[in-house]
VMD Tcl script that draws the C-alpha trace (Angstrom):
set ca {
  {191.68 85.06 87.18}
  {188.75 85.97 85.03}
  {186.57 88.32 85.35}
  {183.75 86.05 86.02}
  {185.06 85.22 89.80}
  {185.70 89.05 90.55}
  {182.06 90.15 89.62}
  {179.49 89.46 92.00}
  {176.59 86.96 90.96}
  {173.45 88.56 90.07}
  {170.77 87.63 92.60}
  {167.50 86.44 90.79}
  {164.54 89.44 90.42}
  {161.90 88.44 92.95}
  {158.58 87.13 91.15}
  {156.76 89.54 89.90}
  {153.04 89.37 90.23}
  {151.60 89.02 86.79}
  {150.35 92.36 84.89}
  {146.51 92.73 84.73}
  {144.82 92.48 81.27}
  {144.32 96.13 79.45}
  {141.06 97.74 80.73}
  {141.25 96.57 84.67}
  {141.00 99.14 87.45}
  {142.11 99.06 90.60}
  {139.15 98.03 92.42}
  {139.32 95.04 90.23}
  {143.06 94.40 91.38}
  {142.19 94.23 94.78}
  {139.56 92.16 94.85}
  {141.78 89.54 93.06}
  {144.83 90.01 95.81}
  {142.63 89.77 98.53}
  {141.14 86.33 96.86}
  {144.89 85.03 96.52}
  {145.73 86.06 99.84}
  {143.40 85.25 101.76}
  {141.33 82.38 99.90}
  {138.02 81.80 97.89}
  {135.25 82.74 100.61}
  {133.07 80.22 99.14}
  {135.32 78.01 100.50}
  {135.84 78.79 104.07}
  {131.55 78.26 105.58}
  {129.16 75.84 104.64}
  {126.63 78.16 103.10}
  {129.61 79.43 100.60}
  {130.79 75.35 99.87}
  {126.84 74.85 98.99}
  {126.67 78.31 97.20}
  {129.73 76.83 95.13}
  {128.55 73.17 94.69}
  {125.00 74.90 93.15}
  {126.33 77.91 90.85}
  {130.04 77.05 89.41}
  {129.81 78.77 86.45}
  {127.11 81.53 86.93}
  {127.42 84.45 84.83}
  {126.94 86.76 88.09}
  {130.72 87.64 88.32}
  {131.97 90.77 89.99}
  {132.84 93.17 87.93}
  {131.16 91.87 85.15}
  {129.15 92.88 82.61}
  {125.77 93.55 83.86}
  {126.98 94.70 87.34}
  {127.27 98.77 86.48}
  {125.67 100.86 88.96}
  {122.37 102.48 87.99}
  {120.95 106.08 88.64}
  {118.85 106.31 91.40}
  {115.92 107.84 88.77}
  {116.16 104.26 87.26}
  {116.23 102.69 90.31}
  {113.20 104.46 91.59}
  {110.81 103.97 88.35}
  {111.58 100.12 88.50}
  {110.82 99.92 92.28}
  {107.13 102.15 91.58}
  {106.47 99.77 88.65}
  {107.33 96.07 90.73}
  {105.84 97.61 94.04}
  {102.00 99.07 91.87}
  {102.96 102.73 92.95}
  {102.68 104.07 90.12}
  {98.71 105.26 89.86}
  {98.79 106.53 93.55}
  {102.41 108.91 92.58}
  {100.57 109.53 88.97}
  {97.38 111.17 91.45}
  {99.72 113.08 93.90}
  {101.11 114.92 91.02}
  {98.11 115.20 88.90}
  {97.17 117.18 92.18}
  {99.59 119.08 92.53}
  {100.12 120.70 89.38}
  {96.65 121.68 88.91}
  {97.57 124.77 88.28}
  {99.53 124.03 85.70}
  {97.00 122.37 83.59}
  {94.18 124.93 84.03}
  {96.30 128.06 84.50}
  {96.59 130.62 87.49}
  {93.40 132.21 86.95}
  {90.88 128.82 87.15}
  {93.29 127.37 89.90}
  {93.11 129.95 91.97}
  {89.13 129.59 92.12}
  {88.82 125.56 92.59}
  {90.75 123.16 94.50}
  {91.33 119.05 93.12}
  {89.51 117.25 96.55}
  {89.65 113.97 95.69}
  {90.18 111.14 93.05}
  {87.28 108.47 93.99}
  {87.22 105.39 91.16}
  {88.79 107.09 88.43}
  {86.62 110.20 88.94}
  {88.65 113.82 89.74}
  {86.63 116.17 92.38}
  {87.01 119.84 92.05}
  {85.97 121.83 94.54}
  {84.60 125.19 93.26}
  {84.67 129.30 94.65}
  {81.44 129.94 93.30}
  {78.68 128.48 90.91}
  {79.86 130.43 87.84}
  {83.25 128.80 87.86}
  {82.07 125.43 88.58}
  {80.09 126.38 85.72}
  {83.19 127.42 83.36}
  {84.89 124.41 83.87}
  {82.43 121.84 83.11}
  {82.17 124.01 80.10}
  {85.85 123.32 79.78}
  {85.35 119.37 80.96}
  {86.27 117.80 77.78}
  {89.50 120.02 77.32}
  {91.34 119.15 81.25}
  {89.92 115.63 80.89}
  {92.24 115.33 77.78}
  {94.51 117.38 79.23}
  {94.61 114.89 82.40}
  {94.80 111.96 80.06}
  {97.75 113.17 77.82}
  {99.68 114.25 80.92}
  {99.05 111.44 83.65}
  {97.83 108.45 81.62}
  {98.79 105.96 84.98}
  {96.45 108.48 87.55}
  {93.43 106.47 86.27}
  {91.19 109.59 85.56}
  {88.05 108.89 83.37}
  {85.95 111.68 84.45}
  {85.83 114.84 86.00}
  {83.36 116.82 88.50}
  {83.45 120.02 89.34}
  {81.12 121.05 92.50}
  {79.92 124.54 93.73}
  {80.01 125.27 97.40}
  {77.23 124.68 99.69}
  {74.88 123.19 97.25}
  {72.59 120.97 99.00}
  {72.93 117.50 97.73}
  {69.62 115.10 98.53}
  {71.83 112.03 97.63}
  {73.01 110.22 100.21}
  {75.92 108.11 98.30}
  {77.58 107.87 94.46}
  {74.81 104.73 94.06}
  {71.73 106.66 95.70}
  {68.05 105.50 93.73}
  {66.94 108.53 91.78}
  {63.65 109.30 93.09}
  {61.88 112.84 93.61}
  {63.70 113.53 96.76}
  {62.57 114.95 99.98}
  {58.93 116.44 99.87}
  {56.91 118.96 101.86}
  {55.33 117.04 104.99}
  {53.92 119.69 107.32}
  {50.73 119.22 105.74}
}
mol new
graphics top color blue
foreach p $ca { graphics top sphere $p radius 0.5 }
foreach p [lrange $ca 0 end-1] q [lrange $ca 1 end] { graphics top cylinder $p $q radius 0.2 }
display resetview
């Protein structure tokens, strides 16, 4: 007898899935057994076999290139930009960090109140410091230009408190206003 009929025969290695290329992770892996497995789902509805009849070859692959997940800061400046949000977000901080631009000592005497057609209200303790900053106009209207260029600020106005105003609107006809009619 030889030894061939003594030894038993070697039973054949089951087939082996083959190897993913360098550079795959697992996620990948998956994705691609559950597609063998369990089919194309492009296949299996009518929306997916019209999906497939319009886009064979579209470069939209998962896990492509292109396909990375983005920060949510990037996320959020592209969604401000598309959706025009970005002059109303530029004016709600512009408001907020008024003290920042004209320091503690001015902020804590006059209050931003509005922005009306690219025009900053500010309202004022007391007539001297409405007074020191129109003096200082020129400097926080640059100030507000360099820092918040999308806020839409051209000009600046800084009111005192309780002054009597005989304008009735920003268009108003100048005229000599109200006169003395007790006669």
């Amino acid at each position: 007898m030889s030894d061939d009929a003594t030894t038993p025969a070697a039973e054949p290695a089951p087939a082996a899935e083959p190897a993913p290329p360098r550079g795959d992770n697992e996620a990948q892996r998956v994705y691609l057994r559950f597609r063998r497995v369990f089919g194309d789902p492009n296949g299996r509805s009518r929306d997916g076999r019209r999906r497939k009849a319009i886009k064979l070859g579209s470069p939209s692959q998962p896990f492509g290139t292109g396909r990375e997940p983005r920060g949510i800061a990037d996320v959020l400046a592209t969604v401000t930009t598309e959706m025009g949000w970005s002059s109303p977000l530029a004016q709600s901080e512009l408001m907020t960090a008024w003290p920042d631009m004209v320091g503690e000592e001015l902020a804590a005497h006059s209050d931003p109140v509005s922005i009306d057609d690219g025009t900053l209200t500010v309202q004022c303790d007391s007539t001297a410091w409405a007074t020191q900053l129109r003096l200082m106009r020129g400097t926080v209207t640059t100030t507000i230009v360099q820092r918040y260029p999308d806020a839409g600020i051209q000009s600046v106005r800084f009111l005192a408190p309780n002054a009597p105003s005989w304008k009735r609107g920003p268009r108003s006809v100048p005229g000599r206003g109200p006169r003395d009619t007790y006669g």
